[in-house]
C-alpha positions as CSV (number, residue, x, y, z in Angstrom):
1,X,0.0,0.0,0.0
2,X,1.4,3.2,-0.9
3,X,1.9,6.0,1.9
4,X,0.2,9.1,2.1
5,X,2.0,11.8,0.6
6,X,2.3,14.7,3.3
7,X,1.3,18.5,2.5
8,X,2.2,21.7,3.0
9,X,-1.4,22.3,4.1
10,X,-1.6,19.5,6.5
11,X,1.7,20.8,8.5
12,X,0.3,23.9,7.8
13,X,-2.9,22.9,9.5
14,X,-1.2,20.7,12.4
15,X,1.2,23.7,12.9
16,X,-1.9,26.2,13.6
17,X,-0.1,28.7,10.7
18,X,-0.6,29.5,7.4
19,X,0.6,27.7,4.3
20,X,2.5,30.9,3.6
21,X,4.5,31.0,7.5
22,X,5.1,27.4,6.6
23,X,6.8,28.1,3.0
24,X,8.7,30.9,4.8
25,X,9.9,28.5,7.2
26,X,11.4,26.1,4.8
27,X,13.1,28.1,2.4
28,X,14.8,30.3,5.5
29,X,12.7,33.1,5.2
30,X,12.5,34.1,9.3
31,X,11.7,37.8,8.9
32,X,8.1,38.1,10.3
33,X,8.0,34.5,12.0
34,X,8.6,34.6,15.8
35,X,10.6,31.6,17.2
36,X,7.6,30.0,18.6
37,X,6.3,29.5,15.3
38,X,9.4,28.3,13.2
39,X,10.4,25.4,16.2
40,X,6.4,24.4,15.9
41,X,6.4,24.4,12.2
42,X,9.8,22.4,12.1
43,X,8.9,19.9,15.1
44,X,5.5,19.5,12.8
45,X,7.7,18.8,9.5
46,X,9.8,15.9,11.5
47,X,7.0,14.4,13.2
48,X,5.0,14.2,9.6
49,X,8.0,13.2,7.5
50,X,7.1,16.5,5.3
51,X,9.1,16.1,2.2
52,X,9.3,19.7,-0.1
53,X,7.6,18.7,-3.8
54,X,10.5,19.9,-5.9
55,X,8.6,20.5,-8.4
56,X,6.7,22.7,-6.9
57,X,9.0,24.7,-5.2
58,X,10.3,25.2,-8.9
59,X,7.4,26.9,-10.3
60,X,7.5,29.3,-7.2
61,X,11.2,29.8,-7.4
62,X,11.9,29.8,-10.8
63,X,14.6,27.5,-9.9
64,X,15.3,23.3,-10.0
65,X,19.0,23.5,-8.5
66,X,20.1,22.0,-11.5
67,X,22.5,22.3,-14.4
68,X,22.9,20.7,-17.5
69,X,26.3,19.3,-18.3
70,X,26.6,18.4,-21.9
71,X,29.7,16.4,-23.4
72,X,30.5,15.3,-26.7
73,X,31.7,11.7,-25.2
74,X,31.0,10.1,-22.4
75,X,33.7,7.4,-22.5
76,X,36.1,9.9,-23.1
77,X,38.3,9.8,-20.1
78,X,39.2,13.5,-20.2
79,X,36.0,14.4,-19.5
80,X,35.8,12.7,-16.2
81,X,38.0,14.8,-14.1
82,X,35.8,17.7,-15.8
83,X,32.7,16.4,-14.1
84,X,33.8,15.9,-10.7
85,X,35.5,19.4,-10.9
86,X,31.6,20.9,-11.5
87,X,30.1,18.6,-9.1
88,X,32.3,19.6,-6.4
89,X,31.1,23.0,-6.8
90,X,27.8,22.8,-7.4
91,X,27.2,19.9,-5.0
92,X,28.7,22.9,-2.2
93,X,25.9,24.9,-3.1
94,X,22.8,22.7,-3.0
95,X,22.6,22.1,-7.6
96,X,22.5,19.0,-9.2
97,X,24.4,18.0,-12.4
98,X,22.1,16.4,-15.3
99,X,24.2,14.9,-18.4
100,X,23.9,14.4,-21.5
101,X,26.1,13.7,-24.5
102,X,26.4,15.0,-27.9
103,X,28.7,14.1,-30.1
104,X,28.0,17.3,-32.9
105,X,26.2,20.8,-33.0
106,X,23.0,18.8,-34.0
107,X,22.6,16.7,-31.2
108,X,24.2,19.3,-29.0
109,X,21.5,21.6,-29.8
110,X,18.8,19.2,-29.2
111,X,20.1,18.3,-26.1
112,X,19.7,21.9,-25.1
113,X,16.1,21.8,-26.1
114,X,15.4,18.9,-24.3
115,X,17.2,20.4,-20.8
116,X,15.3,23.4,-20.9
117,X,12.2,21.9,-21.0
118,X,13.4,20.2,-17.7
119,X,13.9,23.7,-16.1
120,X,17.8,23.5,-15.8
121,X,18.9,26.8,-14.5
122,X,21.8,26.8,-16.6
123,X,24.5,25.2,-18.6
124,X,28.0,24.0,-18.7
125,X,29.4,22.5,-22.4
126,X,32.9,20.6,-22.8
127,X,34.0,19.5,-25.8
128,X,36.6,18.1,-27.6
129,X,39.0,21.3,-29.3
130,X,37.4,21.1,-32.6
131,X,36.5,24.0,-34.1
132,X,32.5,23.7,-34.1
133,X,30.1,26.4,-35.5
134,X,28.1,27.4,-32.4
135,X,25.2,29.8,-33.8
136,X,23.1,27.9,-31.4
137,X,24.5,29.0,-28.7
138,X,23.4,32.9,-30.1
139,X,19.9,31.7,-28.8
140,X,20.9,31.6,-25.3
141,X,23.3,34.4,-25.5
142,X,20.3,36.7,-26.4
143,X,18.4,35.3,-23.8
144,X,20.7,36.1,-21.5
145,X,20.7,32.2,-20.1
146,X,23.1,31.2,-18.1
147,X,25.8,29.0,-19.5
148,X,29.5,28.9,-19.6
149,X,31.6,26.8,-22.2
150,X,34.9,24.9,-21.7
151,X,37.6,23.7,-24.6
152,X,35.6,25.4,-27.7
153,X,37.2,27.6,-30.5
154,X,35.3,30.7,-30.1
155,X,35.5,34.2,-31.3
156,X,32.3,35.7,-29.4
157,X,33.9,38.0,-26.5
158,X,30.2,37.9,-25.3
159,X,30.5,33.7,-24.3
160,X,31.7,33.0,-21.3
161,X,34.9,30.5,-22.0
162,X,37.4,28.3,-20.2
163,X,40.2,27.7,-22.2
164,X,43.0,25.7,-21.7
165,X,46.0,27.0,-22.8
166,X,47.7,24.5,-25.5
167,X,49.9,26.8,-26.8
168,X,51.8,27.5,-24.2
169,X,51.8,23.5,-23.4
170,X,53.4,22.9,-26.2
171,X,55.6,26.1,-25.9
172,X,56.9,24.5,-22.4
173,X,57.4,21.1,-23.6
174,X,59.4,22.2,-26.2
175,X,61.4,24.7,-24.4
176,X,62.2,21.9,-21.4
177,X,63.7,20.0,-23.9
178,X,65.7,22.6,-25.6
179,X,66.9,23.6,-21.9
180,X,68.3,20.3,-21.9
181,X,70.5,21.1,-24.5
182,X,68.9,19.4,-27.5
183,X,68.6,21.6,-30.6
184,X,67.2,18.8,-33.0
185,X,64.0,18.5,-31.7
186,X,61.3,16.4,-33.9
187,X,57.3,16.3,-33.5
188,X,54.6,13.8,-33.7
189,X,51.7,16.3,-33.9
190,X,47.6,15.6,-33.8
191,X,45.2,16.6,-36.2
192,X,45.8,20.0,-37.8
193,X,45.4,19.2,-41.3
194,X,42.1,17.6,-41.7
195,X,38.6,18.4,-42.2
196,X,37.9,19.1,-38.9
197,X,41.3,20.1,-37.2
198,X,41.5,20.5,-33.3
199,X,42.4,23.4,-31.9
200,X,44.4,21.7,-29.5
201,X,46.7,20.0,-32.1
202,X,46.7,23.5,-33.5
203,X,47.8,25.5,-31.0
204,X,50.6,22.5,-29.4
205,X,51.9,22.4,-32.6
206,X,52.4,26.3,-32.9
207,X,53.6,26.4,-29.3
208,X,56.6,23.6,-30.3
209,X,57.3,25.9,-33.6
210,X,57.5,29.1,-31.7
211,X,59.9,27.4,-28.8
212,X,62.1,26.6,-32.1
213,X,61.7,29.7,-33.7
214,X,63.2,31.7,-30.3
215,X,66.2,29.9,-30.5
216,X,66.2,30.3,-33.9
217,X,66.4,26.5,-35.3
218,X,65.0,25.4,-38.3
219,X,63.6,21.8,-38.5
220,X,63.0,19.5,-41.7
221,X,59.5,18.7,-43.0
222,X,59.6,15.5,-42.4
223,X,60.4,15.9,-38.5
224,X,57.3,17.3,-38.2
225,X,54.8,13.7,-38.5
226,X,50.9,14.4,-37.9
227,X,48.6,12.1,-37.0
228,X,45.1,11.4,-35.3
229,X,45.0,11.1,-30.7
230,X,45.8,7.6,-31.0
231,X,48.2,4.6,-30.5
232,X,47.9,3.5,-34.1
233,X,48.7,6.7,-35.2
234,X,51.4,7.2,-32.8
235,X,52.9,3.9,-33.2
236,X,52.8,4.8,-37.3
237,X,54.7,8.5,-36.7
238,X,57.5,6.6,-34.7
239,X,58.2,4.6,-37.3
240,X,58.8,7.3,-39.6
241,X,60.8,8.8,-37.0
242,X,62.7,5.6,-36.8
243,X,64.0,5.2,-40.5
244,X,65.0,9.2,-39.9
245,X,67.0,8.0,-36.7
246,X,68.6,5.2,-39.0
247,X,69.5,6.4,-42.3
248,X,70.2,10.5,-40.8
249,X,73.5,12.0,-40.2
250,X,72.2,14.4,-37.9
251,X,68.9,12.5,-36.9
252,X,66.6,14.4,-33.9
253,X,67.9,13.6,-30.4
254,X,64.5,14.9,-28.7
255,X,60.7,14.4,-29.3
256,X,57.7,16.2,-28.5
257,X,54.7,14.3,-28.8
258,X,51.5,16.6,-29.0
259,X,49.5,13.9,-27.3
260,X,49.8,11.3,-24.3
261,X,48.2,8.5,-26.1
262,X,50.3,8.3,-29.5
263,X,53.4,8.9,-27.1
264,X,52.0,5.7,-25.6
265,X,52.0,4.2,-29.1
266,X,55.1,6.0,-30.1
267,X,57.0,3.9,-27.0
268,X,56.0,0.9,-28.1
269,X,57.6,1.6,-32.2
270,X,61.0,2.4,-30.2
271,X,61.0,-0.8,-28.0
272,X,60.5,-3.0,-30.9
273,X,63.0,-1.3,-33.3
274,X,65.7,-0.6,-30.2
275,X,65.8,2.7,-30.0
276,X,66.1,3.7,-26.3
277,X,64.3,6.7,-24.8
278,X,65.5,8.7,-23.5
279,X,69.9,7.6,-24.1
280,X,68.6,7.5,-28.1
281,X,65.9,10.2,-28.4
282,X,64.4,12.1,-25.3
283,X,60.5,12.8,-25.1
284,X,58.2,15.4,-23.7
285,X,54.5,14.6,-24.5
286,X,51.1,16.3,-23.0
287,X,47.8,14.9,-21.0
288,X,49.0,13.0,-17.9
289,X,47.0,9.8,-17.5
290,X,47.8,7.6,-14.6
291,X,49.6,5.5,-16.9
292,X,51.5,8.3,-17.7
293,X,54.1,7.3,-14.5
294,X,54.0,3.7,-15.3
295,X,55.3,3.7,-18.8
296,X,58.9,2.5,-19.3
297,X,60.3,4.7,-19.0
298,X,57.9,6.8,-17.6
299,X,56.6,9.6,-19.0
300,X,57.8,13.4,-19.0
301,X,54.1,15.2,-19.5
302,X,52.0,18.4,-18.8
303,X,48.6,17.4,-17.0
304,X,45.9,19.6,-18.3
305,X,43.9,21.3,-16.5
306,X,40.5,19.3,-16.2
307,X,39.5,19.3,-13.0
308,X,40.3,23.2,-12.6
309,X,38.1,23.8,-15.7
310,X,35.1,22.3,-14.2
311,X,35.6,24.0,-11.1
312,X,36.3,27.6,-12.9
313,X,33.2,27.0,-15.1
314,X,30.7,26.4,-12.6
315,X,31.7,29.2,-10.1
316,X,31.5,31.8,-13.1
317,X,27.6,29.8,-14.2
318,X,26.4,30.1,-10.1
319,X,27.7,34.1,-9.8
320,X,25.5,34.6,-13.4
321,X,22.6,32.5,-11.9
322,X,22.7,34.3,-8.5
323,X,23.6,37.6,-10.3
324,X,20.3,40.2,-10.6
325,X,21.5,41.1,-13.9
326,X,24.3,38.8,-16.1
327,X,28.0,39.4,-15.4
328,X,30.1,40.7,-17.7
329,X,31.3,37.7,-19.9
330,X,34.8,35.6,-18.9
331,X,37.8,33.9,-20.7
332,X,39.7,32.8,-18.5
333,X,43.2,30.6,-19.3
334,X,44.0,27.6,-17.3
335,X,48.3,26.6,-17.8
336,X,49.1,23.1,-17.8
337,X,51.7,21.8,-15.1
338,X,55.2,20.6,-16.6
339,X,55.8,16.9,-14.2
340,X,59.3,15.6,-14.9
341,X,60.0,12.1,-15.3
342,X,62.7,9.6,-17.4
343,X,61.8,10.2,-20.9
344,X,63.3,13.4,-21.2
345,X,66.4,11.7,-19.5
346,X,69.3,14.4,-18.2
347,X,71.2,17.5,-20.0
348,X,73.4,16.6,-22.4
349,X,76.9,17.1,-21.9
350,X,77.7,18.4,-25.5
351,X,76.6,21.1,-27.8
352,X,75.3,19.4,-30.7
């Protein structure tokens, strides 16, 4: 048998107040209500089991307490850190996190149109760096509805953004290995060429050209190997690297791979073929995965920023939210740390 649902008017009526004392009561709302009446109302609550109808309380507040996270892959283990950095916040401050997933603009947007009509009070995208159109975000922007977006290629100063700065990732990588002493630096780089290029793999792969171009070193075409974010692709572009190590008379001594996983892949080429990282060819690479230290040798990486980006984003969503009127609009940079481990090996002891 199903129990009887408590309500407002029946604590109300228990209580000896009105519906309206006992609303002000629950939402914290003392001003007018003398002690007496809040300990009654609240002993009444307890003794009834009085459970708030959420829904309810929406339609009177204008608010659910909840946010609508929307990712373009769930299984994408980047995006993990991302969502415990929003819960964290969020879950401080009494909101709930409702995902979804979409994998393009098209589903992104529908996803949109199907959180709304749940009454999410706002919302927090991440996505992976490629450069997406986003007109559908204009709606929301002239609605002025909260929403912030993390890892997106976008030009509107009027979007709130958290950006994490790849450039200067692969700027650092770089420039640790050059302060190692190596001058022939190679690069397995991600997508920049294709039909739909990251802007990570875009900016990496500037920030290793513009550590080069400081020191003023030039580098052959074929040092510089692109490929997809994977271990095939990885393992493939080591392999070319490996016939340059072989037939060379000045072959690279160093490698920055744009990407944790092909440097994963890339390892693997070397073992096989016997060429030792780092005594043969030191390596730098970006992401930091747990597996990251457990590599042999373990790899020299920069950890984005994941869980800082989540954090950032849903601070700068609950001041709109909470704000009277929107905020001016944020983008904010988050650096990438630089954690030093054998693949990069130790300063060479000659000027090559």
């Amino acid at each position: 048998m199903r129990n009887k649902v408590i309500t407002i008017r029946e604590v109300a009526k228990q209580a000896g107040v009105s519906v309206g004392t006992v609303s002000n009561v629950l939402n914290g709302k003392y001003d007018g209500v003398n002690s007496d009446k809040r300990d009654r109302v609240l002993e009444v609550v307890r003794e009834l089991g009085y459970r708030p109808n959420a829904i309810a309380r929406s339609m009177v507040t204008r608010s659910t307490a909840t946010i609508g996270l929307i990712i373009s892959e769930l299984k994408n283990p980047l995006f993990v850190p991302v969502v415990e950095g929003v819960q964290e916040v969020l879950s401080s401050e009494g909101y709930h996190i409702v995902l979804a997933e979409a994998s393009d603009m098209e589903s992104e947007a529908k996803a949109i149109e199907t959180l709304r009509r749940q009454q999410v009070d706002g919302f927090i995208f991440m996505s992976l760096s490629y450069r997406y159109p986003s007109e559908h975000l204009n709606s929301l922007k002239e609605e002025e509805f909260p929403f912030v977006v993390i890892n997106r290629d976008l030009s509107d100063p009027g979007i709130n953004l958290v950006q994490l700065d790849d450039l200067g990732a692969g700027y650092t990588a770089t420039k640790h290995l050059l302060e190692l002493g190596h001058t022939r630096i190679a690069a397995i780089n991600g997508p920049i060429y294709n039909n739909l290029p990251r802007r990570s793999a875009i900016e990496r792969h500037n920030g290793w050209h513009k550590a080069l171009q400081e020191k003023g070193l030039e580098t052959p075409p074929e040092w510089n190997i692109v490929g997809e974010y994977s271990l095939k692709d990885g393992y493939n572009a080591a392999q070319q690297l490996i016939t340059l190590l072989k037939n060379s008379s000045q072959p690279p001594t160093a490698l920055f791979v744009a990407d944790d996983t092909m440097a994963v892949g890339a390892l693997r080429a070397f073992i096989k073929a016997g060429v030792r990282v780092p005594e043969d060819l030191a390596l730098v690479t970006i992401g930091d995965p747990p597996i990251a230290a457990y590599t042999v040798p373990a790899l020299t990486t920069l950890s984005l920023p994941v869980v800082a980006a989540g954090k950032v984003a849903a601070r700068i969503l609950l001041t709109w939210i909470k704000a009277e009127t929107p905020p001016r609009p944020q983008k904010v940079w988050l650096s990438f740390s630089l954690h030093i481990r054998e693949s990069c090996g130790t300063p060479l002891n000659y000027q090559l």
